[in-house]
C-alpha positions in Angstrom: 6.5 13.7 -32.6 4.7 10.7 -33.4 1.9 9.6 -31.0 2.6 5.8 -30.8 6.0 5.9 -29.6 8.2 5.3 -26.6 11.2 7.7 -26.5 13.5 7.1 -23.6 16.8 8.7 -22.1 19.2 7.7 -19.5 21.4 9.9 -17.3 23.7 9.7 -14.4 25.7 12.4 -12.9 29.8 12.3 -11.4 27.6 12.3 -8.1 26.9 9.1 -9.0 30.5 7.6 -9.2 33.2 7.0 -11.5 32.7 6.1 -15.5 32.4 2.4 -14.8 29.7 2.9 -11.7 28.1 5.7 -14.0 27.5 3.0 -17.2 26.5 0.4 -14.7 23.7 2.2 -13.9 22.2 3.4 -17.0 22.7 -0.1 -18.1 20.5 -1.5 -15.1 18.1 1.2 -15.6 17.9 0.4 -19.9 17.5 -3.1 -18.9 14.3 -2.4 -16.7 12.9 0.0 -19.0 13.0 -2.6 -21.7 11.5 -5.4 -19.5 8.8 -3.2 -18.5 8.1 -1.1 -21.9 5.2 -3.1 -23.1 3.5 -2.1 -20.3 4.1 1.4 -20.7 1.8 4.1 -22.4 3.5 6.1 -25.2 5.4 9.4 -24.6 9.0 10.4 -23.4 10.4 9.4 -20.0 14.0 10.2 -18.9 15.2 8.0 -16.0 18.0 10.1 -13.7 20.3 7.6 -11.6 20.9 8.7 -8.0 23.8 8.6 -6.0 22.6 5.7 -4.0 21.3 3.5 -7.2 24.2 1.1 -6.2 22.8 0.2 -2.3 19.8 -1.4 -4.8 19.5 -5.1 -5.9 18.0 -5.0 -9.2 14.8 -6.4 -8.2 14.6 -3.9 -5.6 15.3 -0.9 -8.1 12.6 -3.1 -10.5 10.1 -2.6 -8.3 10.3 1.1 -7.4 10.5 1.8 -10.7 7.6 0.1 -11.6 5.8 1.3 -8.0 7.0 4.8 -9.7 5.5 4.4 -13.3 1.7 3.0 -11.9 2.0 6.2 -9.2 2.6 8.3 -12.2 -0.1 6.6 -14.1 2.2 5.7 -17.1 1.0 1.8 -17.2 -1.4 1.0 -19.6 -5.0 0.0 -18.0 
């Protein structure tokens, strides 16, 4: 694999909800990843929607997410 990429992959299980509640929240959770990807260091990340992804405004699920990638030291300095 080449050093100076991002590779990135989205998942949600039936836990989750049905098909439309299940592409809803891989969609939320590509459109944060690509809002805050420039930020990001290189490597792979895989983002795993939870059952209760849904009781989440976007700005709220932002914000852990980033809260998540800084605690994980994945934010470039």
């Amino acid at each position: 694999m080449n050093d100076t990429t991002k590779r990135v992959g989205f998942t949600a299980s039936k836990k989750v909800g049905n098909a439309i509640k299940r592409n809803l929240a891989k969609r939320r959770l590509r459109a944060i990843f690509l809002d805050i990807q420039p930020t990001l260091n290189d490597g792979v990340y895989v983002f795993v929607a939870k059952e209760k992804i849904h009781q989440l405004s976007y700005e709220a699920l932002k914000k852990g997410i980033i809260w998540s990638m800084k605690k994980l030291n994945c934010v470039k300095e």
